[in-house]
DRENMAR-875419 format. One record per atom (N, C-alpha, C): residue in three letters; y, x, z. Coordinates in steps of 0.001 Angstrom, whole numbers, padded with zeros to 6 digits, always signed. Layout:
N
ALAYXZ;...
This chain:
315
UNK-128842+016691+139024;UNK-128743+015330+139534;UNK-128758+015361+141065;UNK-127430+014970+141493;UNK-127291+014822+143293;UNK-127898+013149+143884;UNK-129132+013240+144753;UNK-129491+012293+145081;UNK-128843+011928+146417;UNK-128240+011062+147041;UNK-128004+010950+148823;UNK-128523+009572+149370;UNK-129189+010166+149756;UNK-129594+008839+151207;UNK-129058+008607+151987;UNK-128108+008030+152449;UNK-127468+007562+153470;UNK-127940+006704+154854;UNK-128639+006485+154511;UNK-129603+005945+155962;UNK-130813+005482+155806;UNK-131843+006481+155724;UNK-132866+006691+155407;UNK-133839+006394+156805;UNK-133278+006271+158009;UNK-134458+006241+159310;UNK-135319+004692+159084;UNK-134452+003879+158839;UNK-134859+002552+159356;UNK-136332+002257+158280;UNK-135982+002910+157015;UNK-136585+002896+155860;UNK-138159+003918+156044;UNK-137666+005073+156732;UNK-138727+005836+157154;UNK-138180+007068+158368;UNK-138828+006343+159404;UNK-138516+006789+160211;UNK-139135+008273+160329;UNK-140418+008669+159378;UNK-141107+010204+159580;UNK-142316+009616+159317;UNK-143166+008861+158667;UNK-144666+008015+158564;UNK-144654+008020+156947;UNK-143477+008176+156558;UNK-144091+008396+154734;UNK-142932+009683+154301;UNK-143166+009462+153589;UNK-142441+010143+152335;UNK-141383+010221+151300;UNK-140696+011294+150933;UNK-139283+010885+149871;UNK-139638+011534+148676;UNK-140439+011938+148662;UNK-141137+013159+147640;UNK-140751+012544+146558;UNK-141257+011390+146093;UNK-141181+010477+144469;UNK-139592+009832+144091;UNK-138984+010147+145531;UNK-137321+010102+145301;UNK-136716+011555+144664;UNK-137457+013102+145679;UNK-136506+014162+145311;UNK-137300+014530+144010;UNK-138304+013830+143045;UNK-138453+014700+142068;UNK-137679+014357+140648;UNK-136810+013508+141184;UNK-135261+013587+139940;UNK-134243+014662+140511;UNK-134104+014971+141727;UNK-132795+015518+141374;UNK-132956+016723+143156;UNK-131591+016996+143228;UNK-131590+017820+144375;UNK-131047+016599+145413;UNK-131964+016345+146596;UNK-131699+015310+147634;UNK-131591+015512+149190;UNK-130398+014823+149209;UNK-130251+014536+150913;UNK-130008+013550+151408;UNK-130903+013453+152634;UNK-131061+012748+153114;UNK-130388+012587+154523;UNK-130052+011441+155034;UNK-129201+010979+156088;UNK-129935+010071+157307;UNK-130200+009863+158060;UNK-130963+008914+158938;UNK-129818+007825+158876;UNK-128739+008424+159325;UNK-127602+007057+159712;UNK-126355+008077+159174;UNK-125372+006958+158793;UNK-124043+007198+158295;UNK-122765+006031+158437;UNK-122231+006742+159368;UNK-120959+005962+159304;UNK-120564+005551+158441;UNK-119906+004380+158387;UNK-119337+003603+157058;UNK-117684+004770+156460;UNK-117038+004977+157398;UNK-116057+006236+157375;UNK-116939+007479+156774;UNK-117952+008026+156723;UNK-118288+009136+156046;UNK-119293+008306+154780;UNK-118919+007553+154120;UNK-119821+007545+153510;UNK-118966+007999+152367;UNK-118181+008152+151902;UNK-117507+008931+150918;UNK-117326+010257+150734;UNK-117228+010833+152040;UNK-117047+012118+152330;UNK-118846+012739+151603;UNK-119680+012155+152475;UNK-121134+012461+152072;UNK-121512+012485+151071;UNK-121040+011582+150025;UNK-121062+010955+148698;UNK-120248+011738+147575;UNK-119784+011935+147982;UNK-118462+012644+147207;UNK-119166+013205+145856;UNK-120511+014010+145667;UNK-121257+014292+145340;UNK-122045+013911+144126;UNK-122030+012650+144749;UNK-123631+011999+144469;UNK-123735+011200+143014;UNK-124780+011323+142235;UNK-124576+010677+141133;UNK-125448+009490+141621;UNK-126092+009810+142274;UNK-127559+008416+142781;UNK-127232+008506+144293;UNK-127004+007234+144580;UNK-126560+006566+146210;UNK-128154+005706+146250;UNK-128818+006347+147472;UNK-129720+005226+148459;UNK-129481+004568+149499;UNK-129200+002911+149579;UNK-128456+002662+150966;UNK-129751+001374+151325;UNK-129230+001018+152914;UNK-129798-000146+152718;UNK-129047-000903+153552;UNK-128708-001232+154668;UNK-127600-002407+154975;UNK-126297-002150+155042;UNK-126146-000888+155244;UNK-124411-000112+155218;UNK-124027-000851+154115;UNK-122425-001155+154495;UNK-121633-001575+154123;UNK-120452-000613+153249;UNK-120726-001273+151857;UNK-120058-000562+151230;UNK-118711-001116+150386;UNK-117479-001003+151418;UNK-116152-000956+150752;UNK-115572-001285+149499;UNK-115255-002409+148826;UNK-114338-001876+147753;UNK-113707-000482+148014;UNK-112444-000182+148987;UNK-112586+001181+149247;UNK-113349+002255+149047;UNK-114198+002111+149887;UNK-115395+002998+150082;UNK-115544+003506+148049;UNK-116073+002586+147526;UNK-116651+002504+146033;UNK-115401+003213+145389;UNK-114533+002755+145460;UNK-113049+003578+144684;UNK-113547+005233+144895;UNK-113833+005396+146060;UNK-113605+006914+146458;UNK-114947+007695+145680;UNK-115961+006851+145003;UNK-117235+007767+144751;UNK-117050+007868+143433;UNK-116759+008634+142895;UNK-116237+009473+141934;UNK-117282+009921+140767;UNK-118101+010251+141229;UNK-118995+011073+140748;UNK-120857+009852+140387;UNK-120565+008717+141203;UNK-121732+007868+141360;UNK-122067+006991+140051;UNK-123156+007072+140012;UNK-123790+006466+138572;UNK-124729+005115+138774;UNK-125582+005079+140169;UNK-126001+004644+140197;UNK-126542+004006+141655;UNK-126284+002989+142590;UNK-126394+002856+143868;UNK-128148+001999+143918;UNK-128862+002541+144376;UNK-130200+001587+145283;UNK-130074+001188+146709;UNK-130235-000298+146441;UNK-130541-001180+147694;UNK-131612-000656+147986;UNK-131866-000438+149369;UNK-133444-000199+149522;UNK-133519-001529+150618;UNK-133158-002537+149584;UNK-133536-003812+150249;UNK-133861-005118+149062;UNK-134077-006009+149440;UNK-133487-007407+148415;UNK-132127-007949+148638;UNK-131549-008230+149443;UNK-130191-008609+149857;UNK-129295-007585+149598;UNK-128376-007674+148738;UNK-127190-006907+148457;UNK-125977-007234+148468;UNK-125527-008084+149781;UNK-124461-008884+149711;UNK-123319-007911+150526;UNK-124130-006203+150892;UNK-122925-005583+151199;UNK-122392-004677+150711;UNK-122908-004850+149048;UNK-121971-004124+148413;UNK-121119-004919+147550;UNK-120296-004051+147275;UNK-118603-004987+146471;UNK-119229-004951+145291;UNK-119623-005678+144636;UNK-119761-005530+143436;UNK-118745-005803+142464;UNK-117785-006213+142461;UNK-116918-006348+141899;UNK-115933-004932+141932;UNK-116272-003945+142544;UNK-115645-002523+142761;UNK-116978-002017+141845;UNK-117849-001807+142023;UNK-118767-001385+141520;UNK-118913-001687+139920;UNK-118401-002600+139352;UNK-118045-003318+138020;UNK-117259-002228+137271;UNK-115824-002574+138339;UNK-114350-001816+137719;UNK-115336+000342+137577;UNK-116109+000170+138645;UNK-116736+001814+138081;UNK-117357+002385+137925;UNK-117655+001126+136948;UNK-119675+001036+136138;UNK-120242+001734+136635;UNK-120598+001255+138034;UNK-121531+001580+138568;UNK-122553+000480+138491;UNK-123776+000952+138211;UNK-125131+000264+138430;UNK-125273-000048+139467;UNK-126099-001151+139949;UNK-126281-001497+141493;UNK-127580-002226+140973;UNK-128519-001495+141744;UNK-130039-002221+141802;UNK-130672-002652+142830;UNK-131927-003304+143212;UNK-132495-003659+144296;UNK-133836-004204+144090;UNK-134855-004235+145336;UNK-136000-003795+145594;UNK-136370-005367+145699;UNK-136704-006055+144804;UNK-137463-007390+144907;UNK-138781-007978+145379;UNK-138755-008489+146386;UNK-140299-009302+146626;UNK-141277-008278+147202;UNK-140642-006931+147864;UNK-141173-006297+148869;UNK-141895-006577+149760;UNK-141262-007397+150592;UNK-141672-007976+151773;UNK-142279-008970+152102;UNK-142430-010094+150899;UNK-143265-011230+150948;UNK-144389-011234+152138;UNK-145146-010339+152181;UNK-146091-011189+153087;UNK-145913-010532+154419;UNK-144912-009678+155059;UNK-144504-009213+155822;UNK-143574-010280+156748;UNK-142869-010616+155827;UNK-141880-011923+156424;UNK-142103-012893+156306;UNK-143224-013287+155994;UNK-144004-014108+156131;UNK-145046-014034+157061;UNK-145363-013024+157699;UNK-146353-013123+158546;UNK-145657-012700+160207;UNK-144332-012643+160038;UNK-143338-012696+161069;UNK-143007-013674+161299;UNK-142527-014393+160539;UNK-142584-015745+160578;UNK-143278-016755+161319;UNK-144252-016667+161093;UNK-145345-016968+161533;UNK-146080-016382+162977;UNK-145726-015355+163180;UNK-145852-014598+164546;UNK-144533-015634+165432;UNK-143537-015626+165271;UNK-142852-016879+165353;UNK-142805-017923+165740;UNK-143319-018408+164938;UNK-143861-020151+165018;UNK-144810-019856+166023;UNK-145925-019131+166258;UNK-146874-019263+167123;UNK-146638-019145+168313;UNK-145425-017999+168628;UNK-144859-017881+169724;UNK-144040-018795+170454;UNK-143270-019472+169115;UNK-142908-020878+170173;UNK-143892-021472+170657;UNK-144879-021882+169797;UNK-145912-023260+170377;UNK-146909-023013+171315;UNK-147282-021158+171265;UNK-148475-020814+172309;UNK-147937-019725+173199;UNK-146610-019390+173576;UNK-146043-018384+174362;UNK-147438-017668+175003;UNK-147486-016936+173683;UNK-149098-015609+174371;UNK-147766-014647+174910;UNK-146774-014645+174888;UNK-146473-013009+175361;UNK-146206-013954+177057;UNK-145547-014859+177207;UNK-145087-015306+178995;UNK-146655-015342+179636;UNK-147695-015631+178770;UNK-148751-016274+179542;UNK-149647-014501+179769;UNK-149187-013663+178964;UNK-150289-012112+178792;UNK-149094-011819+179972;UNK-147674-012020+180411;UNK-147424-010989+180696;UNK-147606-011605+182472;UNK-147608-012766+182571;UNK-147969-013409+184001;UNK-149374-012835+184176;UNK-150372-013028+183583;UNK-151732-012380+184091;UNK-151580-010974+184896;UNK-150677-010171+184182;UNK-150396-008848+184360;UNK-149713-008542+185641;UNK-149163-009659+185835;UNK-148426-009792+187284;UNK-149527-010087+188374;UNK-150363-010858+188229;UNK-151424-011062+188966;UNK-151629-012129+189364;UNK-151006-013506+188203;UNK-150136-014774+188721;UNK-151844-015338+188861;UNK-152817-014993+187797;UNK-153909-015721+187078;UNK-155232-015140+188537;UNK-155112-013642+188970;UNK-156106-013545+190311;UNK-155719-014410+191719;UNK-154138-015082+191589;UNK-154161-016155+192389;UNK-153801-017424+192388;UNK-154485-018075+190861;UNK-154391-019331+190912;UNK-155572-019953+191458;UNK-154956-021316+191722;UNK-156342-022558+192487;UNK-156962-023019+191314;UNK-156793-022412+190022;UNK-157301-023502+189222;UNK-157737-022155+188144;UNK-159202-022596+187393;UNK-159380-021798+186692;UNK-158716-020751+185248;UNK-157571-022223+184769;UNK-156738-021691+183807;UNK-155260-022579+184095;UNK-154253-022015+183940;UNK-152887-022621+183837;UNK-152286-022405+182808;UNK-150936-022930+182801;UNK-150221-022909+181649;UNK-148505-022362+182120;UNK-148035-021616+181900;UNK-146539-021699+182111;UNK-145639-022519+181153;UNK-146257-022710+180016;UNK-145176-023641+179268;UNK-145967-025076+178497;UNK-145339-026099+177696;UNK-146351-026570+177263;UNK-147135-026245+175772;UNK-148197-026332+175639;UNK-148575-025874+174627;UNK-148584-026871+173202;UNK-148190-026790+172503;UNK-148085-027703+171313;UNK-149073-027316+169556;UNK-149601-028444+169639;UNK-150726-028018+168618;UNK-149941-028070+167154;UNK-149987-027434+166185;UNK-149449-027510+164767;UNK-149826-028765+163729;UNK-150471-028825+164127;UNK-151534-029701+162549;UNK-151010-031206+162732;UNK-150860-031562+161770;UNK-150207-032814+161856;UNK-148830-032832+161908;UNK-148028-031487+162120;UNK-146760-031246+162454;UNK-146151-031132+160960;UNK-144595-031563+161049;UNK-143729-031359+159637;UNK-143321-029550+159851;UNK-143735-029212+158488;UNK-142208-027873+158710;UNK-141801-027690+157120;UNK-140258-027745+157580;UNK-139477-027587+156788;UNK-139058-026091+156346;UNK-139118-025996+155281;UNK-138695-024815+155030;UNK-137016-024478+153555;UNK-135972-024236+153983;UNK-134981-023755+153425;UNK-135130-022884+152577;UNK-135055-023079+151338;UNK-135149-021712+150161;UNK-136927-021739+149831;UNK-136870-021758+148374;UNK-138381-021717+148155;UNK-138963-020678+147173;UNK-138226-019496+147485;UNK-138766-018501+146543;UNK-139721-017905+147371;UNK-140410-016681+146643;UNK-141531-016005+147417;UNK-142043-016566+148748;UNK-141097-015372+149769;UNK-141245-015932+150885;UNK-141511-017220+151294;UNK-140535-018523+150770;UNK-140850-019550+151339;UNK-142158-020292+151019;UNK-142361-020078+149359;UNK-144186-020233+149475;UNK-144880-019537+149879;UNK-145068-018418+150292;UNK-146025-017911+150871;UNK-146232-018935+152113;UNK-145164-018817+153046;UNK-145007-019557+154295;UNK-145521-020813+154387;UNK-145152-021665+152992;UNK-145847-022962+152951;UNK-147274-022605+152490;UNK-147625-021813+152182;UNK-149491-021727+152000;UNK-149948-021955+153492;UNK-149534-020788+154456;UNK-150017-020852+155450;UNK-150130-021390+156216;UNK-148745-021931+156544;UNK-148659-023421+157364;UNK-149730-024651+156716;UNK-149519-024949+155581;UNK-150344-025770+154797;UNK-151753-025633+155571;UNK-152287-024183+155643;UNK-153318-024327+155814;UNK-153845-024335+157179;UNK-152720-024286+158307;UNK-152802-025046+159650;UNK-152712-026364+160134;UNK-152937-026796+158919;UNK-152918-028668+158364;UNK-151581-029573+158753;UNK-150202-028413+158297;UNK-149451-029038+158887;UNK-148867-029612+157336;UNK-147614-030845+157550;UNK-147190-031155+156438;UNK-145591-030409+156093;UNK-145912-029836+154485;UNK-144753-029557+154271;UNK-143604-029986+153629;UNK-142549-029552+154078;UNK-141535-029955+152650;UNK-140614-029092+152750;UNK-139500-028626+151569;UNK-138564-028093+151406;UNK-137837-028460+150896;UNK-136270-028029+150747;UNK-135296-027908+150299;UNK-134783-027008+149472;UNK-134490-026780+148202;UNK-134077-025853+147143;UNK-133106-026529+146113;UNK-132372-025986+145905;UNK-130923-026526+145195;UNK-131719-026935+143535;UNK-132597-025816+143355;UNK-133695-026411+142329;UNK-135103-026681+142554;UNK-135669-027896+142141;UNK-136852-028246+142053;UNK-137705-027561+141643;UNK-139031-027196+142484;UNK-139823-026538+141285;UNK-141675-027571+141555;UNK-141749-027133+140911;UNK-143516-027830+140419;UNK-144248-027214+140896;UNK-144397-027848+142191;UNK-145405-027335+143373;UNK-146528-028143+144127;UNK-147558-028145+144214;UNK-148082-028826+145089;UNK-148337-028487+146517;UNK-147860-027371+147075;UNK-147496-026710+148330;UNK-146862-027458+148758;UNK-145660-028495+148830;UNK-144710-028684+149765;UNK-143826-029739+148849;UNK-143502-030928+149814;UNK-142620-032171+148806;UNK-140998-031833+148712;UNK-140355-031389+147753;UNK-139027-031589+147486;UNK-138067-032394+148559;UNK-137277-032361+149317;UNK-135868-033295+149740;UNK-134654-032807+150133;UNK-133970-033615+150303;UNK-132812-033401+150560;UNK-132504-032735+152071;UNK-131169-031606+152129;UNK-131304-031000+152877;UNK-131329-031643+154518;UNK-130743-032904+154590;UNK-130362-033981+155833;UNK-131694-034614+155986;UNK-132360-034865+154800;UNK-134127-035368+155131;UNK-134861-034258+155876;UNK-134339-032909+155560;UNK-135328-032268+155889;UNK-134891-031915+157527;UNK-133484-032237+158005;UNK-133446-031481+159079;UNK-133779-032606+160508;UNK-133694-033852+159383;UNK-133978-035062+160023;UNK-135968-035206+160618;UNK-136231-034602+159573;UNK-138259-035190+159396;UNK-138814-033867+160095;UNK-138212-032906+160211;UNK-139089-031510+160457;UNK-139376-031396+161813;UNK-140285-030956+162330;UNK-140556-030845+163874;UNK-140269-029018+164078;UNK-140243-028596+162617;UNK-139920-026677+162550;UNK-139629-026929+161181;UNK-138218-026240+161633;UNK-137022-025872+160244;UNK-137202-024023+160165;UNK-137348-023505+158642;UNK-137320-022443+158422;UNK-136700-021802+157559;UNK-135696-020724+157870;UNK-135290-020158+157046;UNK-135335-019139+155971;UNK-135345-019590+154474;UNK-135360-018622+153494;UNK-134678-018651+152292;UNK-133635-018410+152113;UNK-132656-019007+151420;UNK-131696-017347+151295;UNK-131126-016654+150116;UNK-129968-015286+149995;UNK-128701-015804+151061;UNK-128090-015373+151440;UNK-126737-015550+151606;UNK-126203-015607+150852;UNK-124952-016831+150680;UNK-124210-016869+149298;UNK-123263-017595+149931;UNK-121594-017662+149231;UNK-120513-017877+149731;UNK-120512-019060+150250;UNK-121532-019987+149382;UNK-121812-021816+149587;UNK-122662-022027+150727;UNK-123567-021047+151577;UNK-124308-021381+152738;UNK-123731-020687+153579;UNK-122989-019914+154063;UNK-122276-019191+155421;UNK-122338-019878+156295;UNK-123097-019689+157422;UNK-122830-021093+158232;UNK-123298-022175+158113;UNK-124160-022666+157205;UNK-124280-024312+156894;UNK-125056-024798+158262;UNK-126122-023686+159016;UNK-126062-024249+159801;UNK-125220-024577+161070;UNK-125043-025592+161349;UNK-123856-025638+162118;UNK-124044-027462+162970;UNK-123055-027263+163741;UNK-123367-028720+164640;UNK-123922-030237+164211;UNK-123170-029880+162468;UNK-123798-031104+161838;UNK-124982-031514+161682;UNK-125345-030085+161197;UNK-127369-030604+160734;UNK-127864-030221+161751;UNK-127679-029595+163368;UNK-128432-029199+164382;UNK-128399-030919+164532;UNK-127487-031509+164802;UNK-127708-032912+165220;UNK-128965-033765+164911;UNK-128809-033379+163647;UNK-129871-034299+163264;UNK-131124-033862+163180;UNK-131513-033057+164176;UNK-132927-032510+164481;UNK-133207-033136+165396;UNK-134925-033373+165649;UNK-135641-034094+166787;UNK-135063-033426+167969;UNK-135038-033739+169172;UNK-135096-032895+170288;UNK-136174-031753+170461;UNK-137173-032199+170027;UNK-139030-031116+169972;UNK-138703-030568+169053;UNK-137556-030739+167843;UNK-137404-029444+166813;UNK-137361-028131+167559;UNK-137949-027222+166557;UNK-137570-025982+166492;UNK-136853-025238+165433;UNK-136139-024196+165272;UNK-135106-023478+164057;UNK-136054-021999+164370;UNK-136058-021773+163092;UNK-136746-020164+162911;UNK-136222-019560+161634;UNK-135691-018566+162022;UNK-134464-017337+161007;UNK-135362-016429+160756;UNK-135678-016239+159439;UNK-136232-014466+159338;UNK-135314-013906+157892;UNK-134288-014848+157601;UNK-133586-014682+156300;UNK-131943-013852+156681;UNK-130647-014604+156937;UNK-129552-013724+156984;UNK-129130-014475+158479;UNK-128704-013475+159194;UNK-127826-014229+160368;UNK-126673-015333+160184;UNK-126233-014713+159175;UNK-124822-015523+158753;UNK-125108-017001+158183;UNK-126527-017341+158351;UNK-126584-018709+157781;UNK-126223-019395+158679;UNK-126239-019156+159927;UNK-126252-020012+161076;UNK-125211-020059+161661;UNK-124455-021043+162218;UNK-122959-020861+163279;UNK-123418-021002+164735;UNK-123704-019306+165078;UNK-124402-018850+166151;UNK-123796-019663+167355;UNK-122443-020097+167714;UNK-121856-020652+168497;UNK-122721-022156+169261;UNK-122616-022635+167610;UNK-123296-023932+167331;UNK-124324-024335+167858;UNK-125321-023518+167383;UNK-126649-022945+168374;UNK-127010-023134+169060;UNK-125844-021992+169622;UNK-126055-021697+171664;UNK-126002-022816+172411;UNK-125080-023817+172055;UNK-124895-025017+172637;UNK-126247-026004+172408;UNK-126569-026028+171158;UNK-127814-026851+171028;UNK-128766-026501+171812;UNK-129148-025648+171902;UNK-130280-025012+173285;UNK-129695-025076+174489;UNK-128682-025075+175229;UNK-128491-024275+176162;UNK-128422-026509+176301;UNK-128316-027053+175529;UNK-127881-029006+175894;UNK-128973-029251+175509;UNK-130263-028370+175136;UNK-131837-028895+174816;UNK-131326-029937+174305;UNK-130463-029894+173453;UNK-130540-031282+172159;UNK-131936-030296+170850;UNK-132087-029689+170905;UNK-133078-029150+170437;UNK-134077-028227+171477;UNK-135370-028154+171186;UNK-136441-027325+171741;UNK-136036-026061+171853;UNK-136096-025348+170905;UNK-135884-024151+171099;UNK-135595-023469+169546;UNK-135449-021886+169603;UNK-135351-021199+167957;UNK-136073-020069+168213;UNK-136377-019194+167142;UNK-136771-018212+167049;UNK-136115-017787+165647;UNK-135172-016395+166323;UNK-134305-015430+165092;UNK-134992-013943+164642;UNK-135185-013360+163901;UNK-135098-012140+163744;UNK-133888-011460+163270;UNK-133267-012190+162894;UNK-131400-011789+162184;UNK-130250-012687+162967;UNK-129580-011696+163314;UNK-128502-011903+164068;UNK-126960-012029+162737;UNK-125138-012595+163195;UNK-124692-012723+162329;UNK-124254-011107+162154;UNK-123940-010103+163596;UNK-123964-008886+163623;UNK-125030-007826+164040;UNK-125419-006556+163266;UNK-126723-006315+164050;UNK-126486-004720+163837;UNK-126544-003451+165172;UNK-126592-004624+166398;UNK-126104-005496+166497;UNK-125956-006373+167382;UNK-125288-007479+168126;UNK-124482-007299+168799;UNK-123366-007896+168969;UNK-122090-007847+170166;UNK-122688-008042+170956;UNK-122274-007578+172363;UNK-122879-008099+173722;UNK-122128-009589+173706;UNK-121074-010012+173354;UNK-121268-011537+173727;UNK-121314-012128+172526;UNK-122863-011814+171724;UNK-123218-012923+171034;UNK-123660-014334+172084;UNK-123845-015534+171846;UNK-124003-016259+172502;UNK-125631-016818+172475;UNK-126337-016007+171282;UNK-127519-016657+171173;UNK-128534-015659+172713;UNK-127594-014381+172766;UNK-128318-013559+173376;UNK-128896-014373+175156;UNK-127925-014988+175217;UNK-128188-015651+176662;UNK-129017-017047+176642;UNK-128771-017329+175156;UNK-129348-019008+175324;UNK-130651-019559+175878;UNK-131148-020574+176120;UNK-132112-021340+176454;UNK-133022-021184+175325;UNK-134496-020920+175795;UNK-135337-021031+174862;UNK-135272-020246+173506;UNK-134635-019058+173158;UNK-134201-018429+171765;UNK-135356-016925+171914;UNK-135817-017079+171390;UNK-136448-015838+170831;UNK-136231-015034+169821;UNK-135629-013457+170243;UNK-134911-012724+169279;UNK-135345-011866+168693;UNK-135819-011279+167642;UNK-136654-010108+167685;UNK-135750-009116+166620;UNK-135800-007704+166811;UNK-134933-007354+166126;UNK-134644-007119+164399;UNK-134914-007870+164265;UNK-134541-007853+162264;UNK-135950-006849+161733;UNK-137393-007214+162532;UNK-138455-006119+161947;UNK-139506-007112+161061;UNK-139132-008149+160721;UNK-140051-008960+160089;UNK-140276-008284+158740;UNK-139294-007630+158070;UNK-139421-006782+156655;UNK-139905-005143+157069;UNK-140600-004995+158175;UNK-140056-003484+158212;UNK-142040-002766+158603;UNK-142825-003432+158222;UNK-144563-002933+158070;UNK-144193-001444+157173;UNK-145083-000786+157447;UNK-145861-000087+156624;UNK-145664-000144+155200;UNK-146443-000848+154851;UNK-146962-001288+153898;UNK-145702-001956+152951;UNK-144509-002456+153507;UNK-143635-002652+152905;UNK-142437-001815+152959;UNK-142643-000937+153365;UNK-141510-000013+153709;UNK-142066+000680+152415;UNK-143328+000972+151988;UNK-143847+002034+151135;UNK-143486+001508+150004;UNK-143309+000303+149734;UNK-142723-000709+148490;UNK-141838-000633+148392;UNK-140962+000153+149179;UNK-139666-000271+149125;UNK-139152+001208+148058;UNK-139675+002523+148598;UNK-140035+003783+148336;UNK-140606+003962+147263;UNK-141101+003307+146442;UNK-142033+002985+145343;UNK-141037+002364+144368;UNK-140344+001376+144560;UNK-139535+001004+143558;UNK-138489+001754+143150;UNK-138138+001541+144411;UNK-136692+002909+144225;UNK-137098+004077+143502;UNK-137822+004484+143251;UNK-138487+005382+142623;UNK-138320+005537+141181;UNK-139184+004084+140855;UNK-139007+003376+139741;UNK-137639+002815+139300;UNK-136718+002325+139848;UNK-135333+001800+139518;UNK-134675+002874+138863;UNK-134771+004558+139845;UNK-134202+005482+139337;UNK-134876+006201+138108;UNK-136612+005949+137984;UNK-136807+006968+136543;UNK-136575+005825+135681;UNK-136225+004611+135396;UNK-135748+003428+134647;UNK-134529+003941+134069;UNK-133554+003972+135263;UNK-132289+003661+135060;UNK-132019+005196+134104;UNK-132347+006537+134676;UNK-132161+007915+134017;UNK-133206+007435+132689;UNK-133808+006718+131989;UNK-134427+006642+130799;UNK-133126+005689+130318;UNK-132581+004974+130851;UNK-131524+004174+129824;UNK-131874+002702+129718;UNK-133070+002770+130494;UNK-133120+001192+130366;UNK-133244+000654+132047;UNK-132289+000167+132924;UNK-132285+000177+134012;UNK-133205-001307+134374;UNK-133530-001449+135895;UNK-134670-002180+135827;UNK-133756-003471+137223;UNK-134184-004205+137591;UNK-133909-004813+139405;UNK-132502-004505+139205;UNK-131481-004978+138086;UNK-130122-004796+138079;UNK-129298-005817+138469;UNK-128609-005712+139748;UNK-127634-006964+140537;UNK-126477-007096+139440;UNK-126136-006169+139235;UNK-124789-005808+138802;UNK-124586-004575+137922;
């Protein structure tokens, strides 16, 4: 049994282990792989480990030999599955990993808009605070939570977790989900109520062909000016363009992203320059502690899938 990892750094950079991966088969491992060699590398492989590489209808035609591909993510919107169909190939993925990871990024987030500790730690450091006239200052304004709306987009895991916590900064919640569920965390509405009532809109919602973009000039409009937008879900929800303009015309406060629509990022993305945007690089899923979950399942997906009964199956 040929195992290949194809980009194994981001997943573990050298702090854990593949051990409970190589004891199915003979394995190699890749830090990074061109989307052009991933066939060549593969050529091989009966078990593919990927995690955001992009994988080709092309690409999939050419793996010959593949039985079985792991996301070493939850989002699997970059593989073809419909190539993967035509050559029964299995395609699995790593569910509910990250819950309280991206959730507690999130939330690192939110705090950072309302209490900018990093402008105010990094002015002290300058020496702004040994020469003020006044015992304490402020560089921005500070805004208290409680009493505040936040909205949150998508209400699986992640998004309740998020509404516990907020909840319990006494703020009020509500969400939006294409289905209702029976919660006392957070009131049900419509997606225009919510972008209308929220003082912080949050994102948690898959990418799917029906949201690409939804955010976009329409529903930025109808945010308070003191709104804030906070991404820790797919770049592509947002029409980054759209955005840039809303901040840069403070028709909105400000955002905070961890996912970009390309990542890296083009140098002329437009969010990169904007007013008030806080970017961080796509590490809200990427702790310890969830990276080892991630390593753990995959584990499990593959002694599942080699028993015949496969487990976390997309496709």
């Amino acid at each position: 049994m040929k195992i290949v990892i194809v980009e194994g750094y981001t997943v573990n950079p050298g702090d854990l282990s593949w051990q409970s991966i190589a004891e199915f088969g003979e394995l190699k491992v890749y830090d990074r792989t061109p989307e052009h060699l991933i066939a060549e590398r593969c050529k091989n492989a009966d078990i593919i480990l990927s995690n955001k590489l992009s994988f080709s209808r092309e690409t999939i035609l050419e793996l010959h030999n593949t039985k079985l591909i792991c996301v070493l993510a939850t989002g699997y919107n970059v593989i073809d599955l419909g190539a993967t169909k035509e050559k029964n190939i299995i395609v699995c993925n790593v569910p509910a990993y990250g819950t309280a990871s991206v959730a507690q990024h999130t939330i690192a987030l939110l705090l950072e808009l309302t209490n900018r500790v990093g402008i105010h730690a990094r002015s002290v450091k300058e020496g702004e605070w040994l020469h003020s006239p006044d015992w304490c200052y402020t560089k921005t304004p500070i805004i208290e939570l409680a009493g505040k709306t936040f909205g949150i987009v998508g209400f699986g895991n992640i998004g309740q977790q998020v509404a516990r916590i907020v909840k319990s900064l006494g703020m009020k919640v509500i969400y939006y989900s294409p289905h209702q569920k029976e919660t006392d965390l957070a009131e049900h509405v419509n997606m225009q109520t919510l972008f209308t009532q929220s003082d912080f809109i949050s994102l948690h919602c898959p990418l799917k062909n029906d949201n690409y973009q939804f955010v976009n000039k329409m529903l930025l409009q109808l945010m308070k000016p003191s709104a804030f937008l906070i991404n820790t879900a797919r770049g592509q929800l947002i029409h980054e363009q759209d955005l840039s303009d809303a901040l840069n015309q403070q028709s909105i406060a400000g955002a905070a992203l961890d996912v970009l629509s390309g990542e890296p990022p083009n140098e002329n993305n437009p969010l990169l320059s904007a007013k008030n945007c806080i970017i961080t690089p796509h590490t809200a899923w990427i702790s310890r502690e969830a990276r080892q979950r991630i390593i753990y399942t995959a584990a499990k997906n593959i002694e599942a899938f080699l028993k015949g009964k496969p487990i976390n199956v997309v496709s």
